[in-house]
C-alpha positions as CSV (number, residue, x, y, z in Angstrom):
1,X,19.8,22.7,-4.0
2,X,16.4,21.3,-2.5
3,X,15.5,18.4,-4.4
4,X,12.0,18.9,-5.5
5,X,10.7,15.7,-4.7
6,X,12.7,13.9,-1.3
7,X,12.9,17.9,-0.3
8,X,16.3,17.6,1.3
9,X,19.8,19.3,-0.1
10,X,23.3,18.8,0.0
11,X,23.9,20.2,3.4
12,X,22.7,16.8,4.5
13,X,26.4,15.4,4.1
14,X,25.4,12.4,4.5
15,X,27.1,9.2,2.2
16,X,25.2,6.5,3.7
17,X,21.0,5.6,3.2
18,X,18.4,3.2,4.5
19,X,15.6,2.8,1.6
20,X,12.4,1.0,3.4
21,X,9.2,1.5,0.8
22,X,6.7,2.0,4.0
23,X,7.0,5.4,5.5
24,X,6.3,3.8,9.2
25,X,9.4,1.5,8.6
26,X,11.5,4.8,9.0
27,X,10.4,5.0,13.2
28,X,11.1,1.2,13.7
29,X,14.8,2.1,11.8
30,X,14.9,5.3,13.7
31,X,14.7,3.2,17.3
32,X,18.0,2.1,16.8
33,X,19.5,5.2,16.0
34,X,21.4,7.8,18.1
35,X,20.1,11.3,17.9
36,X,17.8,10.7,15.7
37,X,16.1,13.7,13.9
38,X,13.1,13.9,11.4
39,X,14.0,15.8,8.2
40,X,11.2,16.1,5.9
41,X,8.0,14.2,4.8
42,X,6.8,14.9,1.2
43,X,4.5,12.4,-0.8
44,X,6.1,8.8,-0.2
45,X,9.5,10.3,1.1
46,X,9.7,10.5,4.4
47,X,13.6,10.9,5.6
48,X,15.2,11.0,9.5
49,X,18.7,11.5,10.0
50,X,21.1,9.7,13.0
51,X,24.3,7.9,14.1
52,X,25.0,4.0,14.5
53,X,27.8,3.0,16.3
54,X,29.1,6.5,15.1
55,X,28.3,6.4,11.7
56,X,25.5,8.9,9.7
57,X,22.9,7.6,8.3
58,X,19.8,8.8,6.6
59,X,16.8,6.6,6.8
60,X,14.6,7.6,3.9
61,X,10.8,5.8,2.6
62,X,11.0,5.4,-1.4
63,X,6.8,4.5,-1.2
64,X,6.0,1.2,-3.9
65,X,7.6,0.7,-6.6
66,X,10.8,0.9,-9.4
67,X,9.4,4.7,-10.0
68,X,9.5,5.8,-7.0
69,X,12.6,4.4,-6.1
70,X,14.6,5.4,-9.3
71,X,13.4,9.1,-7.9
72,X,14.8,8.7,-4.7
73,X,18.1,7.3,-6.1
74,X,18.5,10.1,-8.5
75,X,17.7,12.8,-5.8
76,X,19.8,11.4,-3.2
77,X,23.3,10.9,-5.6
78,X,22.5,14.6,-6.2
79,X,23.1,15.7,-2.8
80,X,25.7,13.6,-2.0
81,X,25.4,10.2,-0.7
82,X,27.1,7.0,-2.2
83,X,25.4,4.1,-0.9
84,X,22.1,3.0,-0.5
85,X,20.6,-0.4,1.2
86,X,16.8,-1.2,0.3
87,X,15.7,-2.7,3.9
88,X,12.5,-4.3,1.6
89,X,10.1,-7.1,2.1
90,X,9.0,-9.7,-0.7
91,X,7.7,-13.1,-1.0
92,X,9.2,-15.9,-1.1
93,X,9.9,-17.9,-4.8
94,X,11.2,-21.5,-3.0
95,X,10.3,-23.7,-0.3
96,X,12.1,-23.9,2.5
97,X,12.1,-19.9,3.1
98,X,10.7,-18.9,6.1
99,X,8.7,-16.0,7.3
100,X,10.8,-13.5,8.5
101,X,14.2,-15.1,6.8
102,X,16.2,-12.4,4.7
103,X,16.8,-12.7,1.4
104,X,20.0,-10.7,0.5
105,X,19.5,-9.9,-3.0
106,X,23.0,-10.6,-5.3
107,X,21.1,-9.6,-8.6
108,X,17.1,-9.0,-9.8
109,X,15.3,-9.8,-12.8
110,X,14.4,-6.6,-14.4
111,X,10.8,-7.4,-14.9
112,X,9.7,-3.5,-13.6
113,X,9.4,-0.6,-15.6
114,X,11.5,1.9,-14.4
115,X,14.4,-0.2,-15.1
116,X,13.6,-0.5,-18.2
117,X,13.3,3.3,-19.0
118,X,17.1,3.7,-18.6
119,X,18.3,0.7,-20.1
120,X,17.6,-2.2,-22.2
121,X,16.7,-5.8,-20.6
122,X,20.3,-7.3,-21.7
123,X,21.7,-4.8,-19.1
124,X,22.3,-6.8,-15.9
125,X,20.9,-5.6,-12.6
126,X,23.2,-6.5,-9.6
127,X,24.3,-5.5,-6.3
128,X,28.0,-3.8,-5.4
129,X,29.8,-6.1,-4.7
130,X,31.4,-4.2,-2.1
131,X,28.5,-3.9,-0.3
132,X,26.8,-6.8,-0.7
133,X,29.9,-8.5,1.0
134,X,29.2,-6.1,4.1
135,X,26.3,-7.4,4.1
136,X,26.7,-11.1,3.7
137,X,29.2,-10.7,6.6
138,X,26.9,-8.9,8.9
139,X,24.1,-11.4,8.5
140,X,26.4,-14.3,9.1
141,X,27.9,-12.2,12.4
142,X,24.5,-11.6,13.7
143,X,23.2,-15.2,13.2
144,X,20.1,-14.3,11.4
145,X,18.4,-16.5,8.6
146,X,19.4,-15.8,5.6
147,X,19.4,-16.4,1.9
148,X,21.5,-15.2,-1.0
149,X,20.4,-14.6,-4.4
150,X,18.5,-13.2,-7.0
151,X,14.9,-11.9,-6.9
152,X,12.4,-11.2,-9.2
153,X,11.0,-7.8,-9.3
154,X,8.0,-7.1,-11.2
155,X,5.4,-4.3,-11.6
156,X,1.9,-4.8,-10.1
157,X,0.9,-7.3,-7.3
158,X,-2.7,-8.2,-8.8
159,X,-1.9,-8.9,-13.0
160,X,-3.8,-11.7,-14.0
161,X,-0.9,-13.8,-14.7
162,X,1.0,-13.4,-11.4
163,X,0.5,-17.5,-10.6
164,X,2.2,-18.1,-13.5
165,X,4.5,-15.5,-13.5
166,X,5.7,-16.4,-10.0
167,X,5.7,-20.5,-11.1
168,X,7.7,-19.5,-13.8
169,X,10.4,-18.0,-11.8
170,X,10.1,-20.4,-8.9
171,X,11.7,-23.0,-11.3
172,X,14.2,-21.0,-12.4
173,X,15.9,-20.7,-9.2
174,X,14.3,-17.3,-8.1
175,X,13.8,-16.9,-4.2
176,X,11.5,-14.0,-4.3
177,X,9.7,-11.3,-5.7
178,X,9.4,-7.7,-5.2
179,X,8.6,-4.4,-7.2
180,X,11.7,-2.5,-6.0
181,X,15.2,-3.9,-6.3
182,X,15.8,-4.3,-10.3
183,X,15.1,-0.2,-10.2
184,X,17.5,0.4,-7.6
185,X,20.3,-1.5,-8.4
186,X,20.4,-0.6,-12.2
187,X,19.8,2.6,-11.6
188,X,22.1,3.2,-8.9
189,X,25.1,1.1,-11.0
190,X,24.3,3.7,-13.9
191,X,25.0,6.8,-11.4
192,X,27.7,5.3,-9.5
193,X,26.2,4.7,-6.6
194,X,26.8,1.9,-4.5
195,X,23.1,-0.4,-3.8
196,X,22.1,-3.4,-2.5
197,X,19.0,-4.7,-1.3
198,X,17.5,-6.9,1.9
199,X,14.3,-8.5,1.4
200,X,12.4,-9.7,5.1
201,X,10.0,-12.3,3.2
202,X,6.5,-12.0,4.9
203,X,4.8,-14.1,2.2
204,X,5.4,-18.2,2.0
205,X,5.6,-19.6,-1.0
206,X,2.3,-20.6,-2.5
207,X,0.3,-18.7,0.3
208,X,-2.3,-16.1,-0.4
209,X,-0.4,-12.5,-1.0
210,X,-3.2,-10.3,0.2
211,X,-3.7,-12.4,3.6
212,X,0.1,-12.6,4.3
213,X,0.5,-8.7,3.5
214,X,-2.2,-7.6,6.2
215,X,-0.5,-10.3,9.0
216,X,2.6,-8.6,8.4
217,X,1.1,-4.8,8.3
218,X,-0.2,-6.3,11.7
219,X,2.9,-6.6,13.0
220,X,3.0,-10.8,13.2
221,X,5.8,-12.1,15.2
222,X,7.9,-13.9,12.9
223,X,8.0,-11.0,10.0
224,X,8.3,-8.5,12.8
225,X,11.5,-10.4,13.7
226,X,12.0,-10.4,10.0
227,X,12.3,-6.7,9.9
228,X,14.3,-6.3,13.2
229,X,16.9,-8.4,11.6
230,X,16.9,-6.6,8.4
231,X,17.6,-3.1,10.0
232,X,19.9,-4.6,12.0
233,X,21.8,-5.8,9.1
234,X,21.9,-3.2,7.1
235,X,23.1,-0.8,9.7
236,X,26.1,-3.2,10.7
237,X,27.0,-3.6,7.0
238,X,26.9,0.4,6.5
239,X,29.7,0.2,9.2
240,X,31.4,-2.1,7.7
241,X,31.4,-0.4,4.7
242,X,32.5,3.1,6.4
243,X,35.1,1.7,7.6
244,X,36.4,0.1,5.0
245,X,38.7,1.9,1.7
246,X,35.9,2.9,-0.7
């Protein structure tokens, strides 16, 4: 059945996803795909389907936000696949985290909504550990900067209390914040879906958000990198995890 908001159906048969938030994201994960073949664009979900080193993969946008995310999840078990990778962005919580370094997410503080509709905070939001070891072996094979950890994902860039917020955090060992992971990886543990999450941080610590944002919409060099290496490693880790006993 045609899910009624991703508009795709189980005669995808495909087991393996992409999840950038920004609907241009898909084309720059679509150049490193064989065969690659637009599916279907509706509101923030735009999808493409291809091979990597002989693997499927769907490349889908989930738009901003735990919402829209938990939506995408939800549609996407219901038509078959089993494992999802957020290929994100986020900014950086610690000094010492460069633009355009990774941050491989190994849990999230569930500081979103969405998250919070299925479960109470108590419930723990982490990544499979299955996959997240893919990925932690890809990044490491490929050479990229990375670091691994939790992030903090909250629900609205411009709350008055988002200095503080992010201070808070900082000095609890948190390496950086975004609005998406928590959502995904608690709601994609409750359905039995295998998620993880790779963050490209465009934003130093203690910079300006808005500023940072537009460089890296702009296509700046070192976040650009930042995102090449993130698509990279999440398409190495899906092999990985293809060809491994799930």
């Amino acid at each position: 059945m045609k899910q009624p908001h991703i508009a795709l159906d189980e005669s995808l048969g495909i087991k393996y996803a992409l999840l950038p938030g920004d609907p241009a994201r898909v084309d720059r994960i679509k150049a490193f795909l064989e065969d690659p073949r637009e599916l279907a664009y509706n509101r923030e979900y735009r999808s493409v389907r291809g091979r990597y080193k002989g693997v499927d993969v769907l490349a889908m946008s989930t738009g901003m936000g735990g919402c829209s995310v938990g939506i995408a999840v939800e549609e996407l078990r219901n038509i078959g696949v089993r494992a999802a990778i957020r290929v994100g962005s986020c900014g950086a919580l610690q000094k010492g985290i460069g633009l355009g370094d990774l941050i491989v997410v190994s849990g999230a503080v569930r500081d979103d909504g969405a998250s919070k509709a299925y479960l109470p905070n108590i419930y723990p939001a982490y990544a499979d550990i299955r996959l997240l070891s893919c990925i932690l072996d890809a990044a490491a094979a490929l050479g990229v900067p990375f670091h691994e950890g939790v992030a903090h994902s909250h629900e609205s860039f411009y709350h008055d209390e988002a200095d503080e917020v992010s201070a808070y955090w900082s000095k609890k060992g948190v390496l950086g914040a975004d609005m998406e992971s928590a959502a995904l990886l608690t709601i994609g543990r409750l359905r039995g879906m295998r998620a993880a999450s790779i963050l490209n941080n465009v934003v130093l610590y203690g910079a300006d958000t808005a500023d940072a944002v537009g460089d890296y919409a702009n296509g700046a060099s070192a976040t650009a990198r930042g995102e090449r290496d993130a698509i990279r490693v999440a398409l190495e880790a899906v092999v990985r995890l293809s060809g491994s006993r799930e």
